[in-house]
C-alpha positions as CSV (number, residue, x, y, z in Angstrom):
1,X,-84.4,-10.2,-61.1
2,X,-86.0,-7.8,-63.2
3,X,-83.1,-5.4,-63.1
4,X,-80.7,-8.3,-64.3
5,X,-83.6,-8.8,-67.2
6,X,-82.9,-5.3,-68.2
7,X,-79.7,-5.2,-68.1
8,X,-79.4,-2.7,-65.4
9,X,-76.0,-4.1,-62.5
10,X,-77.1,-4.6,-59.0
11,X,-75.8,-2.0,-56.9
12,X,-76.2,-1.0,-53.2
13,X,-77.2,2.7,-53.0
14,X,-74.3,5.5,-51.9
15,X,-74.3,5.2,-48.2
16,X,-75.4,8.2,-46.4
17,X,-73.5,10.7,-44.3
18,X,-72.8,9.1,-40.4
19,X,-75.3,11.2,-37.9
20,X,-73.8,14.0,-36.5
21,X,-72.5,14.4,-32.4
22,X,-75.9,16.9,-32.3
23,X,-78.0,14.0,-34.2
24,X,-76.9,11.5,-31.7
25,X,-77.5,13.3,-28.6
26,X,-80.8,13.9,-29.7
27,X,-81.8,10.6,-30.4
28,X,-80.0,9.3,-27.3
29,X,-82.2,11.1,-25.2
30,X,-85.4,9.8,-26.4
31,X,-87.3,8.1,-23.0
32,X,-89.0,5.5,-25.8
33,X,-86.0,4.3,-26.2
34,X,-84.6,3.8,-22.6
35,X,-88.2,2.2,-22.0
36,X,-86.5,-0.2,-24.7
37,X,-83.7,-0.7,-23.1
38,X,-85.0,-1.4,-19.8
39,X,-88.1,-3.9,-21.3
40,X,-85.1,-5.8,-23.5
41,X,-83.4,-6.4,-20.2
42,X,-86.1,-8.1,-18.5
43,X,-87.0,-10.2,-21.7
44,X,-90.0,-8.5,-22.6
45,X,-90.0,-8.7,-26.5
46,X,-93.3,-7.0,-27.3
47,X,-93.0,-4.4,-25.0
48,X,-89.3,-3.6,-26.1
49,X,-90.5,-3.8,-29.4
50,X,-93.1,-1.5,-29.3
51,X,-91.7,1.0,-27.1
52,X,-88.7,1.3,-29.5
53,X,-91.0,1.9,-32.1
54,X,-92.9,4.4,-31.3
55,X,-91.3,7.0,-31.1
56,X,-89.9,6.0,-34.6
57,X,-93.0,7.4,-36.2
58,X,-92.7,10.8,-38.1
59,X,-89.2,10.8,-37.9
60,X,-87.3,11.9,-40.8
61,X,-84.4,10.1,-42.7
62,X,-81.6,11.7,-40.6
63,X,-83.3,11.1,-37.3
64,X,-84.0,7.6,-38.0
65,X,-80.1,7.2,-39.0
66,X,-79.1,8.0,-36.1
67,X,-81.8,6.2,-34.0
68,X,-80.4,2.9,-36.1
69,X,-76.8,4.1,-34.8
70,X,-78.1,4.4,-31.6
71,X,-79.3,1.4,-31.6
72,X,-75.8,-0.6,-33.1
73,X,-74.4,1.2,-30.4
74,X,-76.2,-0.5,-27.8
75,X,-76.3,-3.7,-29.2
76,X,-79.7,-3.7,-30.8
77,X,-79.1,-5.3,-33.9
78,X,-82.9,-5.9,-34.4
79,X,-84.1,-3.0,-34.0
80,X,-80.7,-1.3,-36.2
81,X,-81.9,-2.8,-39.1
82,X,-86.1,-2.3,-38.0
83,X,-85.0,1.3,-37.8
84,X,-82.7,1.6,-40.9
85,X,-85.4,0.0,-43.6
86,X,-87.9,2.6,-42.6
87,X,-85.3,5.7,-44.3
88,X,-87.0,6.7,-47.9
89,X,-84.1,8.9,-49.5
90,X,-80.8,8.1,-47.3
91,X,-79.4,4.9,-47.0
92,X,-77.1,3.3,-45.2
93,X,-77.2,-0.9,-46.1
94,X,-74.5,-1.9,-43.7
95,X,-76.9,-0.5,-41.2
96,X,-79.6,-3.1,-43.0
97,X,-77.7,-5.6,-43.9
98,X,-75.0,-5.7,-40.8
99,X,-72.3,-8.7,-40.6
100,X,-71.7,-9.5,-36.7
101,X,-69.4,-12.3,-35.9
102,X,-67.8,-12.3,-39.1
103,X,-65.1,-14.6,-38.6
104,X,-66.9,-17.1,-37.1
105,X,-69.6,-17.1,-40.0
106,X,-66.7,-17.0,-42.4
107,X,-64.7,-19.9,-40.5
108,X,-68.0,-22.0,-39.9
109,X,-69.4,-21.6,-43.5
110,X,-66.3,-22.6,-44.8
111,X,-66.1,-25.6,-43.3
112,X,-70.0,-26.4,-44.2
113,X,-69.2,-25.3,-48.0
114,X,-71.2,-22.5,-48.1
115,X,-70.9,-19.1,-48.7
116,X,-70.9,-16.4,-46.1
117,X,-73.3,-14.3,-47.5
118,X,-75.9,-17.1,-47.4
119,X,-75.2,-18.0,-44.0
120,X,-75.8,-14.1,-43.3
121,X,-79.1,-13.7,-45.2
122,X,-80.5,-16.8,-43.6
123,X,-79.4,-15.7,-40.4
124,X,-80.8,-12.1,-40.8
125,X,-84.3,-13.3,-42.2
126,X,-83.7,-16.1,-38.8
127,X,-83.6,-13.8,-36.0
128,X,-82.4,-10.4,-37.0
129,X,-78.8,-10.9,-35.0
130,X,-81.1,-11.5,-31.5
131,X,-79.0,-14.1,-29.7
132,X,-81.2,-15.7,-27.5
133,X,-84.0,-15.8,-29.7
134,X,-86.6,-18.1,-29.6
135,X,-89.4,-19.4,-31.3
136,X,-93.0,-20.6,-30.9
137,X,-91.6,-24.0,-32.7
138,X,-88.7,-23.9,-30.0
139,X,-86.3,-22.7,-32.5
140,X,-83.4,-21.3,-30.5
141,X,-80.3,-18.7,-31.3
142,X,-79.0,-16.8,-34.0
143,X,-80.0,-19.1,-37.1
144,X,-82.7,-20.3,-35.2
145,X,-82.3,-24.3,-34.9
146,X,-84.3,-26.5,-33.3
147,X,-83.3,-28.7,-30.4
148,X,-83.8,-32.1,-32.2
149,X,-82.5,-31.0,-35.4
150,X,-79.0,-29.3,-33.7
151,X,-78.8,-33.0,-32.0
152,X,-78.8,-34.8,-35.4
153,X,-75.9,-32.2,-37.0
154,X,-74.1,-32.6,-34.3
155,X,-73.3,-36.4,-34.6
156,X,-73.0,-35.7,-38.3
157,X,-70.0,-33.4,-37.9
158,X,-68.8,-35.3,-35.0
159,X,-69.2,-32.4,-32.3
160,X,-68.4,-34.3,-29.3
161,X,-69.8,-33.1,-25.6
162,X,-72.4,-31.1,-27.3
163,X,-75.5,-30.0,-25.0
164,X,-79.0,-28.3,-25.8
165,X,-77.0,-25.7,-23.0
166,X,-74.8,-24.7,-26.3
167,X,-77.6,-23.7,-28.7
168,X,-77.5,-19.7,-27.7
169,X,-73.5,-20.1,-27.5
170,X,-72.6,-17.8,-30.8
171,X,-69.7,-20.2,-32.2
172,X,-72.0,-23.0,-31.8
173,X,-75.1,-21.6,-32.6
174,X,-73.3,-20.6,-36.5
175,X,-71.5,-23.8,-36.6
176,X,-74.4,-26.1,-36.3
177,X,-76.9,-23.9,-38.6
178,X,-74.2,-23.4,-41.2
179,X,-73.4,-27.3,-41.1
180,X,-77.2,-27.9,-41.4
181,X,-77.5,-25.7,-44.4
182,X,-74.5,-27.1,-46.4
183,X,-76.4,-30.6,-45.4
184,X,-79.7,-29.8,-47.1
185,X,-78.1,-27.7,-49.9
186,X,-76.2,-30.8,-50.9
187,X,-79.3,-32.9,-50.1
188,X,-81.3,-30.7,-53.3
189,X,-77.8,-31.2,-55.3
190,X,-76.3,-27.5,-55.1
191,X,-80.3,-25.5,-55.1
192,X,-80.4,-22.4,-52.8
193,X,-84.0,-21.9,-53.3
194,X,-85.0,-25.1,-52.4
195,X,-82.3,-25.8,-49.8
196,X,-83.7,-21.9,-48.4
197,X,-87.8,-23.5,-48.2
198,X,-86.3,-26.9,-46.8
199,X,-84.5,-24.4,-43.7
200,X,-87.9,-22.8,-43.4
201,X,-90.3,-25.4,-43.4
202,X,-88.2,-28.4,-42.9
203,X,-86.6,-30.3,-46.3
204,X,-89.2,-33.1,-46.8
205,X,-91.8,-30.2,-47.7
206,X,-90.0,-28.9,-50.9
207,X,-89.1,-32.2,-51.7
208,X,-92.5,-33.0,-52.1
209,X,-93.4,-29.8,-53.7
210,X,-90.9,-31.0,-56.5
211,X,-92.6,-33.5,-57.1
212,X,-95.7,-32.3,-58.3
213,X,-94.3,-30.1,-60.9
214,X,-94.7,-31.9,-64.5
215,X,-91.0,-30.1,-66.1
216,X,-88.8,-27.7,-65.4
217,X,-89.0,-24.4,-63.6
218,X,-87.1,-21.5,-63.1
219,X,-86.0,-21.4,-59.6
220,X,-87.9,-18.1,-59.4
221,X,-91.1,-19.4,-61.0
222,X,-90.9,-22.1,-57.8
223,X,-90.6,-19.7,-55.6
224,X,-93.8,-18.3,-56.1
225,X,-95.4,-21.8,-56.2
226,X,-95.1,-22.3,-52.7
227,X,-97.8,-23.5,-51.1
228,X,-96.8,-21.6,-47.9
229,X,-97.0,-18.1,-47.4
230,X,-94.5,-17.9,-44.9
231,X,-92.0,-20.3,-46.9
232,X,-92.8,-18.6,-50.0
233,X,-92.0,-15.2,-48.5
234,X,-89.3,-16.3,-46.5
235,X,-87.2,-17.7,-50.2
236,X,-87.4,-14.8,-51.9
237,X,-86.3,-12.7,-48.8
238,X,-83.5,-14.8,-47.6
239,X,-82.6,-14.7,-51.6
240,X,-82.7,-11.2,-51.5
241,X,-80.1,-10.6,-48.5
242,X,-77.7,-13.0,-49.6
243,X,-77.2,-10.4,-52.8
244,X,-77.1,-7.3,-50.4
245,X,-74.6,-9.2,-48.5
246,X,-72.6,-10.5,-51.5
247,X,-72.2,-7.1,-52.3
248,X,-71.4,-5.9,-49.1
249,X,-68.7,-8.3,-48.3
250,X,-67.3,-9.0,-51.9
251,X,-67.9,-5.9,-53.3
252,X,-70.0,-7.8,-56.3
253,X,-73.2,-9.9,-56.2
254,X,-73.4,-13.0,-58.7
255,X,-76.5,-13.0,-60.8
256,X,-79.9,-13.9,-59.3
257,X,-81.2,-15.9,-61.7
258,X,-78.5,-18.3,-62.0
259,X,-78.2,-18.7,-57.7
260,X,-82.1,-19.4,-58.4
261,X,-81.4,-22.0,-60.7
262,X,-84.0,-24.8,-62.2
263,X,-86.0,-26.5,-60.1
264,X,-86.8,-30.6,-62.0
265,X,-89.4,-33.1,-60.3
């Protein structure tokens, strides 16, 4: 936002040169990770986390490029992107910002009427790519949907034979979370912002945060009047990846401020 207010386009950064062979064999044979490997296997989320991590700390931008590739390698989306955001001078944003399953998202947002990028930064900001996610509140699968909710879009779009079985099924997963976030778009007529908090925190709580406001708002302004830390954060975030991934899959990002909209009691 403030870079559109001065003027200045919204570009990625130039993508840094791949890791070398040498770069990769060293970072291949790092026993943190193989820990990893082995803790991710059995389902052991902290400890895979951590022992991943570790070994991250004082590496330089190179090293932890080649961890990140490593890791996409392997099929650790999660930690991929973990890794990649932690680079200060090299960048690579496809490494932060990756787009897996990218003809289902594009089939299944199409048919919910949304845009792929969206689907993407929700997803990302969701469950970093893990497919078998799940959450304290039961949430399950790549965009993270809960069992009663996934029931409800279901009979909406007519998905016949559908079972709580399906939920970490990737086609499924997609097409139910992108149906249920063209539903609550169009239930706040078009906002992203508000459609983004009613994903988070379910939609009856920004509808009632609408209500209290006395006029008009820039979308951003409500964003930062969220009551909820975790909602709040989780706007502007998910607002912020759908540009990266505009820009990433279309080559362009629209402007910010007008996907942020005005938010009216």
């Amino acid at each position: 936002l403030a870079d559109e207010e001065l003027g200045q386009p919204v570009t990625l950064p130039p993508t840094a040169v791949a890791p070398t062979p040498a770069e990769m064999r060293e970072v291949a044979g790092i026993k943190g990770f193989e820990r990893a490997r082995k803790f991710q296997a059995m389902n052991m989320t902290l400890e895979y986390n951590r022992e991943w991590n570790f070994p991250l700390r004082g590496m330089n931008d190179r090293q932890l490029l080649a961890a990140a590739e490593y890791a996409r390698r392997i099929g650790f989306l999660d930690r991929m992107i973990n890794t990649s955001e932690r680079t200060k001078s090299e960048f690579n944003f496809r490494q932060r910002f990756p787009t897996p399953y990218l003809s289902i998202v594009q089939d299944k947002s199409a048919e919910a009427g949304i845009t792929p990028a969206w689907a993407y930064g929700i997803t990302r900001q969701e469950s970093r790519f893990v497919q078998h996610a799940k959450s304290s509140a039961n949430a399950n699968g790549l965009m993270q949907i809960i069992p009663e909710t996934a029931r409800i879009v279901a009979r909406k779009i007519g998905m016949t034979g559908f079972t709580l079985n399906q939920l970490n099924q990737i086609d499924v997963n997609i097409r139910l979370g992108t149906a249920y976030l063209g539903q609550t778009r169009d239930q706040f007529n078009g906002s992203l912002p508000l459609a983004s908090a009613g994903y988070n925190a379910g939609p009856g709580r920004p509808a009632q945060w609408r209500r209290t406001l006395t006029g008009s708002v820039d979308g951003a302004v409500f964003a930062e009047t969220i009551p909820f830390s975790e909602t709040r954060d989780y706007v502007k975030k998910t607002m912020a990846n759908t540009i990266y991934y505009e820009l990433i899959l279309n080559g362009r990002a629209p402007s910010l401020t007008q996907m942020m909209g005005t938010v009216s009691p």
